[in-house]
Structures are given as structure tokens and as C-alpha cells.
C-alpha positions, 0 to 999 in steps of 0.5 A, spaced: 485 562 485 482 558 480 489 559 475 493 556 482 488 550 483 489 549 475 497 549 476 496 544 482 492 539 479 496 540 472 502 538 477 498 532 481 497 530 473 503 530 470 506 526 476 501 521 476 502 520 469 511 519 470 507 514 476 503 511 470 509 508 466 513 505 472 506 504 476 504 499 469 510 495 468 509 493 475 503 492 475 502 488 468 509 484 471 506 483 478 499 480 473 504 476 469 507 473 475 500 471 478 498 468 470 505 464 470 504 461 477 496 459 476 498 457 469 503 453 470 503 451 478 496 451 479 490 453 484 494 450 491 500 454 488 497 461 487 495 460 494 501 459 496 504 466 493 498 470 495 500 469 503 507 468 502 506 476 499 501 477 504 506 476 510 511 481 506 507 485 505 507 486 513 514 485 514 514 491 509 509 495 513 513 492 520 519 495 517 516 502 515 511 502 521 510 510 519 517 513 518 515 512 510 510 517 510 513 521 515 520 522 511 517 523 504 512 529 508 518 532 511 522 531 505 517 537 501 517 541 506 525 541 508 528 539 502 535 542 503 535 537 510 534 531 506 541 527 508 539 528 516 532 526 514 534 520 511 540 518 516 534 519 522 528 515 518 533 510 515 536 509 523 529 507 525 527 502 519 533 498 519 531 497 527 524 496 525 527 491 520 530 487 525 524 485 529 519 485 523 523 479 519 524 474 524 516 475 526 515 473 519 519 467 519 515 466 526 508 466 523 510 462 517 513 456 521 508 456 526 503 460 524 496 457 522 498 456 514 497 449 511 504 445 510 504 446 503 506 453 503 510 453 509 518 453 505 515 459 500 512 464 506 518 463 509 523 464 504 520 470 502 519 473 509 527 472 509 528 475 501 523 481 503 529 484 507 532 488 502 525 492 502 530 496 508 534 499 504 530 502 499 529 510 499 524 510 494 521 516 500 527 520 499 524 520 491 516 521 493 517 526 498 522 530 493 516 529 487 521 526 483 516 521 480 520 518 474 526 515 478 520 512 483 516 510 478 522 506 475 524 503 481 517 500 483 518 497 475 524 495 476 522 491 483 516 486 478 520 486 471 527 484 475 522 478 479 518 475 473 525 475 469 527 471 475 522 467 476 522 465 468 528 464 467 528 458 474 521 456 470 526 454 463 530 451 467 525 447 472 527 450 478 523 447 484 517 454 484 517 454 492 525 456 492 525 460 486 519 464 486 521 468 493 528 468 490 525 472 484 522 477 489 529 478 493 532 479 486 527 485 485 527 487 492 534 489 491 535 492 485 529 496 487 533 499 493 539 499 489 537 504 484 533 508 489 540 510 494 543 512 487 538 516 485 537 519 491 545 520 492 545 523 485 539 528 487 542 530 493 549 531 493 549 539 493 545 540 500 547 546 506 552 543 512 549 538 516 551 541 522 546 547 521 540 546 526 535 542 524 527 544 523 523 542 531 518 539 525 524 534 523 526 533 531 518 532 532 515 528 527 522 523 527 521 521 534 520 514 535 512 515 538 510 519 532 513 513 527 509 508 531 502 512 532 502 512 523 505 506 523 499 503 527 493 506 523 497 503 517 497 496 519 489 498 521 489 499 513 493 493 511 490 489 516 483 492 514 485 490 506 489 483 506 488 480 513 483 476 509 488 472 506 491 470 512 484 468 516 482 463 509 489 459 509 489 457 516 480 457 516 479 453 510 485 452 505 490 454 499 484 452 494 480 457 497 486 462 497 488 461 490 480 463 488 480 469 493 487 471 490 485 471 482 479 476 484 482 481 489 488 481 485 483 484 480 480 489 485 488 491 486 489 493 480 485 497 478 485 501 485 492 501 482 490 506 477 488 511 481 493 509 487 498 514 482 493 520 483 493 520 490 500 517 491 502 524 486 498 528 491 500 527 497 506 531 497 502 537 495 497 534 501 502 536 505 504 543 503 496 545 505 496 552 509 493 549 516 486 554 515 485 552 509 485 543 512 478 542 512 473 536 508 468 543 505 474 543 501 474 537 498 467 534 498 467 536 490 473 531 489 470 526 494 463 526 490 467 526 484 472 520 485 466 515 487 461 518 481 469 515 477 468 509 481 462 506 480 461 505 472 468 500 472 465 496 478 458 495 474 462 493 468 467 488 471 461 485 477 457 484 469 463 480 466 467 478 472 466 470 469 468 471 462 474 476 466 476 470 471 477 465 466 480 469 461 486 471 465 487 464 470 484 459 466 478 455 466 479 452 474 479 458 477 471 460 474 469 459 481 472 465 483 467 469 478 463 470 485 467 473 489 469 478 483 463 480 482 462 482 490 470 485 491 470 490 485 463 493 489 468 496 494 471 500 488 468 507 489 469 506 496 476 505 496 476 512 491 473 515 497 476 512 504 483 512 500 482 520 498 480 522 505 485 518 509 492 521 504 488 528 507 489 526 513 496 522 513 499 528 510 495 534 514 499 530 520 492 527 523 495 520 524 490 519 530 484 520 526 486 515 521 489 509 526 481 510 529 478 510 523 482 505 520 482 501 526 475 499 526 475 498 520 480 493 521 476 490 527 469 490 523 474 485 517 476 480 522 469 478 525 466 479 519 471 474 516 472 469 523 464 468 522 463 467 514 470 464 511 469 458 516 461 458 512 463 460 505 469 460 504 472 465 499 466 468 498 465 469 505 472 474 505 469 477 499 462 479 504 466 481 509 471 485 505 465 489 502 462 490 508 469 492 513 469 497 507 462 501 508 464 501 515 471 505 513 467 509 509 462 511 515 468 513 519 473 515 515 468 521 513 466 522 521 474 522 522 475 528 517 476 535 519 469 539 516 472 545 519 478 548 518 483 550 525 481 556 528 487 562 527 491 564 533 486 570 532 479 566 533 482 562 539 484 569 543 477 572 542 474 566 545 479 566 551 478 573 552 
């Protein structure tokens, strides 16, 4: 037992660190990105970035809804079937696409956003459609880490290669920054359907029977019910945003931005474990599903949190200045606030990957849900009082709700065997 635990976290390891090299060249391109922008454009220019990203980010969710995690589960449990997977889980992505896109460019037009940012929100909704192309699933569900790490490498170091070159030679930032982004969303996705075409060339004939698993986990309520949970989790995490650009304005984004951005990139480090992790999530025995058996990673992940939000709430002034420039000292405070919600995150973000990967899609969407609920009228009532700092309260306290769920929601008790349920039937 214990030299299977061995193997397991060593195979959670080495993939986290093939994530790592891919993970951190996107990571430190998407922050040069953001320092480019602030340096050169300013604070209202930071903020027109931020919610342009943030409406993408929900075209990109609106496009996977939950067929994303669904492929990539299915794909470690059936990789000789991936080609009809892929056809089935594509099929839906490039439908959700379809109605995604146009609901971005909707917001973005008549949304409440400030003027300023509408030509850049709605450009980037409209280059963020290569995003359904991209099968870098296909590749977390095989664990073929290194070819997915290089692709989400390849999305930020094509687009801040885009956006410097336009900056060289003047372009207006309002078009050539979403055309960056396109440019990276597409070689991305490029790169991915090689991969996954070289990797699964050699796969049985498709007219053997698919797995009742396949035909039941593709079908368009399973997809829907994940994809909701995670919209929850997205509105939960970023709908901050959208509330301060059309409660207050891009001042006020543009501070909240440079510090959340900070908040995200360290939880970007340890979305490398748990995005390594979930393939294995799922290959769990049914009776072995159960939160006793993880409430020693759970203590541990939060104990690993809370030294980095003390070190960087103490120096979150001194951090703010020294990455965006003086203007933007005024986002110190709200720095100190968000990078409290660190060992939250570590704890809620572990449970709800058991959960997605056990199949447990309800439980998240409940808890996710009222976490998402707790964000919005926490900041529809302290953004219009407090600005950035409002959203930063809100943020810490929508996550201690998430944490109070999310642990309520994990099963404690494995399932009953077959066995167990005919004794108490009998």
C-alpha cells in the first residue's frame, strides 16, 4: 500500500513539474504582458485588459461548459477510444461556441462597461474563438503533460510576442492587443491537434461499441450540469471584475487587476498539482471515493498556504510598486486582503478536483453556486462603497463561504458496496 501511494504522488510529481516548464513561461509572459500594458498604456488601459480577459474567459468557459473535464476524465479511462471521444466532446464545443461568442460581443456592446473599453472587449471576444479548436484535453486526459505545458506556453509567449512587436511600431493597443491574444489562441490550438493526431494515430477500429460510460458522460445534460458548477466557479472567482467596470470605473479595475493578478499567479503554482492530479482523481476505485481519505492532504495544502499570504500581505506595498510602477501603490490594500483567500483556495480547489473527477458534478455546482451567490451581493453592496477594496472583502469573504460548503459537499463515506446495500435491503 504505502509503495503504491509512493508511486502515485511521485507520478502526481514529475507531471506537475513537466506542467511547471510550460505553466511558467506562460505565467511569467502573461505578467509581462500585464507590466507592458500598465508601464506603457497606464492604470484606465490595465483596466480595459482585465475585463477584455475576463469576458474571455467566459467565452472560453461558455465553449467548454463541462465537455472539457468530461473528455479529459473519459480520455484516462478509455484511451483506446479517444478519436470518437474527441469527435463527440468537439461536436459540442464548437456548438457551444457558436452561441458563446456572440453573447461576448453582446456584453461587450451593450453591456455596463465604460466606452473606453468597448472596441478591445469586443475584439477580444471575437479572436478568442480559436480557443475551440484546441485539444489540449485530449492531452491532460492522456497525461502527456509535456505537450499540454507547451501549448499553454505557446498561447502567452506567441501573444506577448504580438503585442511587442505592435508596440515597436505604434499600433493603436486597443486593436493590437486582443489581435495578440488571437494569435496565441490559435497557434495553441494548432499545436495541440498535431499533438493529439500524432499521439493517437494507432487506435482500434471505430466501429467497435463504444463504452455506456462514453454514451452517458457525452450527453448534452451531463456536459451542462459540470459546465454550470463551473461557471459558478468562474463567476465566483472573477465576476468581481465585471461588477467594478460597470459599478465605479477602469481605474478602479486596473488597481483590483494588478492585485488579483498576483493572488492568481501564485495559485498558478499549485494549479500544476491539482491540474496533474486529476486524471489520477479519476482512476479512484469507487469505495475508496471518500473526504477521510484525504483529510491529510487537506490540513497539509492549507498549512502550505498561509506562510506565502502573511509574507506577501506584510510587503504587499513594496510588491505592487515594484512590479507596475508607483501609480498603482494604491492597489497595496487590496493585495493585502486578496492573498488572504491563499489557503482557501489550496483547500476548496483540492476538494472540488476530487469531486469533478469522482463525477460528483451536483455537489460542486451546489457549492460553487452559493459561493458564486455570497461573491455577487457581497460586491453589489461594498464596490459601490469601497471601490477595489470592496471587491477585495468580498472576494475573502465568498471564499470562507466556499470553504464551509465545499467541505459540507465532500462525501466523508465511501459509497456502499453492492454487498452492504443488499443486507440492508434484505
Amino acid at each position: 500500500m504505502f509503495k503504491e501511494k509512493l508511486r502515485n504522488l511521485m507520478g502526481v510529481a514529475a507531471g506537475s513539474a513537466k506542467l511547471a516548464i510550460g505553466e511558467g513561461i506562460a505565467r511569467v509572459c502573461a505578467m509581462l504582458t500585464l507590466i507592458l500594458v500598465s508601464r506603457k498604456f497606464g492604470v484606465s488601459m490595465l483596466g480595459s485588459l482585465a475585463l477584455a480577459q475576463t469576458v474571455a474567459v467566459y467565452i472560453a468557459l461558455g465553449t467548454d461548459a463541462g465537455a472539457r473535464h468530461i473528455g479529459a476524465r473519459l480520455t484516462a479511462a478509455w484511451p483506446g477510444r479517444v478519436t470518437a471521444i474527441r469527435r463527440r466532446i468537439q461536436a459540442k464545443r464548437k456548438i457551444l461556441a457558436l452561441i458563446a461568442i456572440p453573447l461576448g460581443l453582446i456584453y461587450a456592446s451593450v453591456g455596463p462597461i465604460p466606452g473606453d473599453a468597448r472596441v478591445m472587449v469586443s475584439l477580444y471576444a471575437l479572436f478568442v474563438a480559436p480557443y475551440c479548436l484546441s485539444l489540449d484535453w485530449v492531452l491532460w486526459g492522456a497525461k502527456r503533460y509535456g505537450s499540454m505545458s507547451t501549448s499553454r506556453a505557446l498561447i502567452s509567449a506567441l501573444s506577448l510576442a504580438a503585442l511587442a512587436i505592435a508596440v515597436l511600431l505604434g499600433v493603436n493597443p486597443r486593436w493590437a492587443i486582443p489581435v495578440a491574444a488571437g494569435i496565441g489562441y490559435t497557434g495553441g490550438a494548432a499545436y495541440t491537434r498535431w499533438q493529439s493526431s500524432r499521439i493517437f494515430q494507432h487506435e482500434p477500429d471505430e466501429a467497435v461499441a463504444l463504452p455506456s460510460d462514453v454514451n452517458t458522460d457525452t450527453r448534452w445534460k451531463a456536459v451542462l450540469v459540470l459546465g454550470a458548477a463551473l461557471a459558478c466557479n468562474q463567476a465566483f472567482n472573477n465576476i468581481d471584475s465585471l461588477l467594478l467596470g460597470g459599478l465605479t470605473n477602469l481605474q478602479q479595475v486596473g488597481l483590483y487587476s494588478s492585485a488579483y493578478r498576483l493572488l492568481t499567479a501564485l495559485l498558478g503554482i499549485y494549479y500544476l498539482l491539482t491540474t496533474s492530479l486529476y486524471p489520477r482523481m479519476a482512476e479512484v476505485a469507487p469505495e475508496n471515493r471518500s473526504g477521510e481519505k484525504l483529510r491529510l492532504y487537506l490540513v497539509g495544502v492549507f498549512l502550505a498556504g498561509i506562510l506565502p499570504a502573511l509574507l506577501v500581505a506584510h510587503f504587499s506595498r513594496e510588491i505592487i510598486v515594484g512590479i507596475y510602477g508607483q501609480h498603482f501603490a494604491q492597489g497595496a490594500p487590496m493585495l493585502a486582503l486578496l492573498i488572504l483567500a491563499l489557503p482557501l483556495d489550496f483547500v476548496t480547489s483540492f476538494c472540488g478536483v476530487a469531486m469533478v473527477a469522482w463525477g460528483m458534478s451536483k455537489r460542486v455546482l451546489i457549492a460553487t453556486g452559493t459561493a458564486a451567490a455570497v461573491n455577487i451581493g457581497a460586491n453589489v453592496y461594498l464596490i459601490p462603497r469601497y471601490g477595489g477594496l470592496g471587491a477585495s472583502w468580498a472576494t475573502l469573504i465568498s471564499y470562507m463561504a466556499l470553504l464551509i460548503v465545499m467541505l459540507a459537499m465532500l462525501p466523508w463515506r465511501p459509497p456502499a458496496s453492492q454487498c452492504e446495500v443488499a443486507a440492508v435491503g434484505g
